[in-house]
C-alpha positions as CSV (number, residue, x, y, z in Angstrom):
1,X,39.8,84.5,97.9
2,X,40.3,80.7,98.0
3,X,38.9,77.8,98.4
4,X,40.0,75.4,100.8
5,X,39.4,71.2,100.3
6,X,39.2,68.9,103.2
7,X,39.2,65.0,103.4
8,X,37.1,63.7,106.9
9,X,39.2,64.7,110.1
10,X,41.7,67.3,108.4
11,X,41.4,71.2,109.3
12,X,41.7,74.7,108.6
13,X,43.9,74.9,111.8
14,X,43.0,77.0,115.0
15,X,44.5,80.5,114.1
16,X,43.5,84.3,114.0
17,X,44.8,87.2,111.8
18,X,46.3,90.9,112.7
19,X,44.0,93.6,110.4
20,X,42.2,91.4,108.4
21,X,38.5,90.3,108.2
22,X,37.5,87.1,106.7
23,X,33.6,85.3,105.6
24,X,33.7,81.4,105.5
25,X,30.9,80.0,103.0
26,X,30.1,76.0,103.3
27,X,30.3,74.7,99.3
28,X,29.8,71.3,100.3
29,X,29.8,68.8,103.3
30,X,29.9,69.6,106.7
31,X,32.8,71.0,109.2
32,X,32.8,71.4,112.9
33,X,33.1,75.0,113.0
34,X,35.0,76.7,116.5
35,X,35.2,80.6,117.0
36,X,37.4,82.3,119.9
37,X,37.0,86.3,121.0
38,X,40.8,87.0,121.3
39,X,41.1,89.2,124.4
40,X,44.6,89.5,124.8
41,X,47.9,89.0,123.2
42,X,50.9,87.9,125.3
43,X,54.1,87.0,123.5
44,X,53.9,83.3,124.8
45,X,49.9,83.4,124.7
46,X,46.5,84.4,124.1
47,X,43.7,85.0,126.1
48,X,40.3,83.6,124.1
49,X,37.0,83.6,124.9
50,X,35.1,80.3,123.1
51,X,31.9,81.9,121.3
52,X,31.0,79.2,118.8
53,X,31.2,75.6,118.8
54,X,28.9,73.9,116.3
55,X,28.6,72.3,113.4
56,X,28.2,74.1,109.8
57,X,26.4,73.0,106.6
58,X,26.9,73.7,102.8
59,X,25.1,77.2,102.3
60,X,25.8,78.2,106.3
61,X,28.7,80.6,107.0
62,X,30.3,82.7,109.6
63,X,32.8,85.7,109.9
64,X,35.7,86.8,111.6
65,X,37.7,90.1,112.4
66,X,39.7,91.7,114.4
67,X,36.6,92.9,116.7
68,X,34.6,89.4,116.9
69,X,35.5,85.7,116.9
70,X,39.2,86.5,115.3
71,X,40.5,83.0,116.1
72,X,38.9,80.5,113.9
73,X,39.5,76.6,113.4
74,X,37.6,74.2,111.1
75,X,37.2,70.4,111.2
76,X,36.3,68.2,108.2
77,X,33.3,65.7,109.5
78,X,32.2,64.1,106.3
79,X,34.3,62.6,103.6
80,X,35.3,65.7,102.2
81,X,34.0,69.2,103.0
82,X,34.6,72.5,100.8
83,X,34.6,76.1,102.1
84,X,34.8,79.4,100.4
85,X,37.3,81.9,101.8
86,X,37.6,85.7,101.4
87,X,39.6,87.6,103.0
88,X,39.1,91.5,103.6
89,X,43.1,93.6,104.3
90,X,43.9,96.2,106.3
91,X,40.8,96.5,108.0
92,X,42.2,99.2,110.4
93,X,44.9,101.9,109.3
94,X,47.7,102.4,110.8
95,X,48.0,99.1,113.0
96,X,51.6,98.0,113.3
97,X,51.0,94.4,114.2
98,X,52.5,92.2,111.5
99,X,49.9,90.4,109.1
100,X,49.5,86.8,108.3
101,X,48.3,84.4,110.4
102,X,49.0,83.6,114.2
103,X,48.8,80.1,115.3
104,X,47.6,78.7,119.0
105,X,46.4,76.0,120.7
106,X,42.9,76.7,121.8
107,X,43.3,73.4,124.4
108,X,45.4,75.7,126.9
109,X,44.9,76.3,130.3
110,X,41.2,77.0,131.3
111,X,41.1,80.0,133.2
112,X,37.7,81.5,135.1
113,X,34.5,83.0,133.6
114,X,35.3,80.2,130.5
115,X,38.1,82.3,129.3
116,X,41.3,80.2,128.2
117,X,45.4,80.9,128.2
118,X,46.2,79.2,124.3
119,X,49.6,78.8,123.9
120,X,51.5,80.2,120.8
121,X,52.2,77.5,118.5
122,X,53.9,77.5,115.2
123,X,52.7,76.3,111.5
124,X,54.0,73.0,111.8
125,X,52.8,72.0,115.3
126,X,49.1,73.8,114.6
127,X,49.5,71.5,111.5
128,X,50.9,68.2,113.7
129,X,48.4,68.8,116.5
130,X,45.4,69.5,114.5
131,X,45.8,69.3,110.6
Protein backbone atom coordinates (compact mmCIF):
# COMPACT_ATOMS: atom_id res chain seq x y z
CA UNK A 1 0.00 0.00 0.00
CA UNK A 2 1.07 3.70 -0.54
CA UNK A 3 0.07 6.68 -0.99
CA UNK A 4 1.03 8.72 -3.77
CA UNK A 5 1.13 12.96 -3.59
CA UNK A 6 0.73 15.04 -6.65
CA UNK A 7 1.30 18.93 -7.24
CA UNK A 8 -1.20 20.27 -10.46
CA UNK A 9 0.13 18.70 -13.84
CA UNK A 10 2.55 15.86 -12.33
CA UNK A 11 1.50 12.03 -12.79
CA UNK A 12 1.46 8.57 -11.79
CA UNK A 13 2.96 7.81 -15.24
CA UNK A 14 1.29 5.63 -17.99
CA UNK A 15 2.40 2.01 -17.05
CA UNK A 16 0.93 -1.62 -16.39
CA UNK A 17 2.15 -4.47 -14.17
CA UNK A 18 2.88 -8.39 -14.95
CA UNK A 19 0.67 -10.58 -12.05
CA UNK A 20 -0.38 -7.93 -10.00
CA UNK A 21 -3.80 -6.30 -9.35
CA UNK A 22 -4.13 -2.88 -8.02
CA UNK A 23 -7.45 -0.43 -6.42
CA UNK A 24 -6.73 3.43 -6.73
CA UNK A 25 -8.90 5.48 -3.99
CA UNK A 26 -9.10 9.49 -4.60
CA UNK A 27 -8.07 11.02 -0.84
CA UNK A 28 -8.28 14.39 -2.08
CA UNK A 29 -8.40 16.65 -5.21
CA UNK A 30 -8.99 15.55 -8.53
CA UNK A 31 -6.81 13.54 -11.32
CA UNK A 32 -7.50 12.90 -14.84
CA UNK A 33 -7.79 9.31 -14.72
CA UNK A 34 -6.78 7.02 -18.27
CA UNK A 35 -7.24 3.09 -18.37
CA UNK A 36 -5.81 0.91 -21.36
CA UNK A 37 -6.95 -3.08 -22.01
CA UNK A 38 -3.37 -4.33 -22.83
CA UNK A 39 -3.92 -6.83 -25.71
CA UNK A 40 -0.60 -7.69 -26.66
CA UNK A 41 2.97 -7.55 -25.69
CA UNK A 42 5.63 -7.12 -28.34
CA UNK A 43 9.18 -6.55 -27.10
CA UNK A 44 9.30 -3.03 -28.72
CA UNK A 45 5.44 -2.50 -28.00
CA UNK A 46 2.05 -2.84 -26.79
CA UNK A 47 -1.09 -3.25 -28.28
CA UNK A 48 -3.85 -1.17 -25.83
CA UNK A 49 -7.21 -0.69 -26.09
CA UNK A 50 -8.32 2.95 -24.34
CA UNK A 51 -11.36 2.07 -21.89
CA UNK A 52 -11.45 5.03 -19.63
CA UNK A 53 -10.74 8.59 -20.03
CA UNK A 54 -12.29 10.75 -17.33
CA UNK A 55 -11.83 12.64 -14.61
CA UNK A 56 -11.89 11.18 -10.87
CA UNK A 57 -12.90 12.74 -7.50
CA UNK A 58 -11.85 12.25 -3.80
CA UNK A 59 -13.96 9.12 -2.65
CA UNK A 60 -14.20 7.73 -6.56
CA UNK A 61 -11.82 4.93 -7.50
CA UNK A 62 -10.99 2.37 -10.11
CA UNK A 63 -8.98 -1.03 -10.51
CA UNK A 64 -6.66 -2.65 -12.57
CA UNK A 65 -5.32 -6.27 -13.32
CA UNK A 66 -3.89 -8.27 -15.40
CA UNK A 67 -7.52 -9.22 -17.07
CA UNK A 68 -8.99 -5.40 -17.28
CA UNK A 69 -7.55 -1.92 -17.83
CA UNK A 70 -3.79 -3.19 -16.74
CA UNK A 71 -2.24 -0.03 -18.07
CA UNK A 72 -3.01 2.90 -15.91
CA UNK A 73 -1.79 6.71 -15.89
CA UNK A 74 -2.93 9.54 -13.64
CA UNK A 75 -2.82 13.31 -14.05
CA UNK A 76 -2.89 15.84 -11.13
CA UNK A 77 -5.69 18.62 -12.14
CA UNK A 78 -5.94 20.61 -9.05
CA UNK A 79 -3.16 22.01 -6.84
CA UNK A 80 -2.41 18.88 -5.31
CA UNK A 81 -4.35 15.55 -5.57
CA UNK A 82 -3.83 12.36 -3.21
CA UNK A 83 -4.57 8.74 -4.12
CA UNK A 84 -4.49 5.63 -2.14
CA UNK A 85 -2.71 2.64 -3.65
CA UNK A 86 -2.82 -1.09 -2.98
CA UNK A 87 -1.46 -3.38 -4.59
CA UNK A 88 -2.59 -7.19 -4.73
CA UNK A 89 0.89 -9.99 -5.87
CA UNK A 90 0.98 -12.84 -7.76
CA UNK A 91 -2.40 -12.74 -8.86
CA UNK A 92 -1.83 -15.76 -11.19
CA UNK A 93 0.58 -18.74 -10.21
CA UNK A 94 3.02 -19.85 -12.16
CA UNK A 95 3.35 -16.81 -14.66
CA UNK A 96 6.99 -16.28 -15.69
CA UNK A 97 6.76 -12.70 -16.77
CA UNK A 98 8.95 -10.59 -14.59
CA UNK A 99 7.13 -8.21 -12.03
CA UNK A 100 7.34 -4.54 -11.52
CA UNK A 101 6.15 -2.15 -13.62
CA UNK A 102 6.33 -1.71 -17.54
CA UNK A 103 6.44 1.65 -18.93
CA UNK A 104 4.81 2.89 -22.47
CA UNK A 105 3.77 5.67 -24.31
CA UNK A 106 -0.01 5.42 -24.73
CA UNK A 107 0.44 8.45 -27.63
CA UNK A 108 1.75 5.59 -30.24
CA UNK A 109 0.58 4.91 -33.47
CA UNK A 110 -3.34 4.74 -33.69
CA UNK A 111 -4.16 1.58 -35.27
CA UNK A 112 -8.02 0.51 -36.48
CA UNK A 113 -11.11 -0.36 -34.35
CA UNK A 114 -9.32 2.47 -31.65
CA UNK A 115 -6.70 0.11 -30.75
CA UNK A 116 -3.09 1.70 -30.44
CA UNK A 117 0.82 0.41 -30.96
CA UNK A 118 2.46 2.29 -27.46
CA UNK A 119 5.91 2.16 -27.64
CA UNK A 120 8.14 0.68 -24.76
CA UNK A 121 9.54 3.43 -22.92
CA UNK A 122 11.75 3.43 -19.89
CA UNK A 123 11.47 5.03 -16.21
CA UNK A 124 13.06 8.06 -17.06
CA UNK A 125 11.44 9.01 -20.33
CA UNK A 126 7.78 7.85 -18.91
CA UNK A 127 8.94 10.27 -16.13
CA UNK A 128 10.44 13.19 -18.86
CA UNK A 129 7.46 12.77 -21.14
CA UNK A 130 4.75 12.71 -18.65
CA UNK A 131 5.87 13.05 -14.96
Amino acid sequence: KQIFALKKGRSVVPHGHNNMATAFLILKGNLHGRHYDRLEDAEKHFIIRPTIDRSFKPAEYSTVSDYKDNIHWFEASTETAYIFNLHVLNIRPGIKLPGGRVYLNPNGEKLAGGLIKAPRIGYKQAHDLFG
